[in-house]
N, C-alpha and C positions, 0 to 999 in steps of 0.2 A: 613906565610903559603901560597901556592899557590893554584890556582882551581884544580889541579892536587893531592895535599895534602888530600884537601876535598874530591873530591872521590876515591883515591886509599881505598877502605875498605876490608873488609875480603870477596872475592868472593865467596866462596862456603858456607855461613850462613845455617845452619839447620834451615828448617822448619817441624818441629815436630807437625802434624796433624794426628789426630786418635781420634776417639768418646768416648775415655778414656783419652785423652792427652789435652794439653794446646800449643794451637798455641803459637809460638814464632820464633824468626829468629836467633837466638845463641849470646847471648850478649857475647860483654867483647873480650879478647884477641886483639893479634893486629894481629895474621893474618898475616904478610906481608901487613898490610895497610900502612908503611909508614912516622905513626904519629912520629909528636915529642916524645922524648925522656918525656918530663918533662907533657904530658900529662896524665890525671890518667886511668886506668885500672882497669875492673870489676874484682870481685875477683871470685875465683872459686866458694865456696859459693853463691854470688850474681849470676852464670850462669845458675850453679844447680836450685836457687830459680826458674830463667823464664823458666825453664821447668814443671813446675806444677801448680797448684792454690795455693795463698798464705793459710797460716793456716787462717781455720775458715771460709774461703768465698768457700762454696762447689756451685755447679750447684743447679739451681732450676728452677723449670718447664719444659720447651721447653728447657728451657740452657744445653747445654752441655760444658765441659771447653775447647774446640776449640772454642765457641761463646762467651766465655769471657776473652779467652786469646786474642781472634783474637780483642775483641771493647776495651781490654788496652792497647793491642799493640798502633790500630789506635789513641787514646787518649794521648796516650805518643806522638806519633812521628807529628802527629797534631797540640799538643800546642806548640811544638817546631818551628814546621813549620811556624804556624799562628805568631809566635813571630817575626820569618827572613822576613818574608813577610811585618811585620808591620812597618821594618825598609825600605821597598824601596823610600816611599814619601820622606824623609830628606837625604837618601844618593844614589839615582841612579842617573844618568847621559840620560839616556837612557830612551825615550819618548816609543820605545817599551817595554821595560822591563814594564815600570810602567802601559801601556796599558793592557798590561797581566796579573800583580802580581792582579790588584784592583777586578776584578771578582773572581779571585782565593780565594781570602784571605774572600770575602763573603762567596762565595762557603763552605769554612772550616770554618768559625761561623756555619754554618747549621747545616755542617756535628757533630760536636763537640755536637752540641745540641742534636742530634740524638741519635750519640754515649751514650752521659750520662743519656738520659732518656732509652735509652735500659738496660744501668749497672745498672740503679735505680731500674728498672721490676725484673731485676734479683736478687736483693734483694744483690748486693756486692756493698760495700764502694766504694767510689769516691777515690781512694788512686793509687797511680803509683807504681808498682813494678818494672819498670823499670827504675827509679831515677838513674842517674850517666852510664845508662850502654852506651856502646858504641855499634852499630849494626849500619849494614845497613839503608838506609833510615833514619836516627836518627839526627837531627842538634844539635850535644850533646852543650854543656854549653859553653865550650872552643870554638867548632866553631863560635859559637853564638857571643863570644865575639869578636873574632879574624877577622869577616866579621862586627862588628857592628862598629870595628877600621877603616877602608876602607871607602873610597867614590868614586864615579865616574865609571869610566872604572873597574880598582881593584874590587869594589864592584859591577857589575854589573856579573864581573867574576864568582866572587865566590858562589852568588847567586845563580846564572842558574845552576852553578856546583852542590851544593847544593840543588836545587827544581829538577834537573836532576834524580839526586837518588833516590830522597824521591819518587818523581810519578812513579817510574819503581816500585821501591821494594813493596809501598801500592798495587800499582795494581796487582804484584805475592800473596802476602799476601791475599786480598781480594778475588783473585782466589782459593787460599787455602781454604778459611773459607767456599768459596759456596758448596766445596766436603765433607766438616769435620763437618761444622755447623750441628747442629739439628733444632735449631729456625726459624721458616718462615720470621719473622720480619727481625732477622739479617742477614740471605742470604740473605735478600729483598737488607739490605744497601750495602751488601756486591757485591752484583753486581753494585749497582750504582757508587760503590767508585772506583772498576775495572772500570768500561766505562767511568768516569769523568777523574781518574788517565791517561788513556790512549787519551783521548782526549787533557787535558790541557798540555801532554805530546808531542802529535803531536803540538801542535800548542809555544811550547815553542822557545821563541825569541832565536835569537843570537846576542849577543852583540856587539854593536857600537862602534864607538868613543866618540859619544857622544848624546848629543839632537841637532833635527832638526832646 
């Protein structure tokens, strides 16, 4: 797979925000992404589910399902993230890369914390509805594996490739939730996760050949 593979995704993802609706960015299909053949695909069923709240977990209080679709989104695509990130110490090459990934990857322990004491308020299970799907911003399983094969250069690639997407897409997304949300708390994160998305976004490295 090339860094070209990793972001070719589906460009025009639905983002389904409404104070009845449940943020989400359209899982599944391929879109004209590009992907390998032998990779898996969400099923219809599974796209349908990330347009609504799963059964049993309704809104409570402040929460409306744009403010808890929007913290499993960022939850899902986070721990994904904080995983590829956790890979740069053993396999970059690149003294910038790693300059940049090590505040990042702090940064998302915070955020993560954040996220899950907001879903605890909101009285919904700690559970990902978004397991296997494929979307934007997303470091699905397969990539994960197929950048965690790479070192050096290679993997320096496909990393930036890969944290490229994820900071553009959180930061549309976060933007979404600030218009859709009901909660003050979670517009609160929601804004910060747009300004931090856009800042470690401006300042993301381009790859080397190697270390100085």
């Amino acid at each position: 797979m090339t860094a070209a593979a990793v972001t070719r995704r589906v460009a025009s993802a639905a983002v389904l925000l409404a104070a009845t609706t449940l943020l989400t960015t359209g899982c599944g299909g391929d879109g004209g992404s590009g992907k390998p053949t032998g990779e898996g695909r969400s099923t219809s069923a599974a796209r349908n589910a990330a347009t609504r709240p799963p059964d049993g977990q309704a809104t409570s209080g402040t929460f409306n399902s744009s403010d808890i679709g929007w913290i499993q989104l960022m939850i899902a695509m986070d721990d994904q993230a904080a995983l590829l990130l956790g890979l740069v110490p053993d396999h970059s090459s690149d003294a910038g890369v790693e300059k940049w990934a090590k505040p990042v990857a702090a940064d998302y322990r915070g955020e993560l914390v954040q996220l899950r004491e907001l879903l605890s308020r909101a009285g919904v299970p700690d559970t990902n509805p978004h397991q296997g799907h494929d979307m934007p911003g997303m470091v699905t399983e397969d990539e994960l594996r197929t950048i965690e094969g790479t070192k050096d250069a290679a993997f320096d690639a496909l990393f930036l490739a890969a944290m490229r997407e994820h900071l553009d897409q959180a930061a549309k997304i976060a933007h979404s939730e600030r218009s859709a949300g009901t909660d003050p708390s979670t517009k609160k994160l929601a804004a910060s996760v747009e300004k931090t998305s856009l800042t470690w976004r401006a300042r993301l490295p381009e790859a080397t050949s190697g270390r100085p």
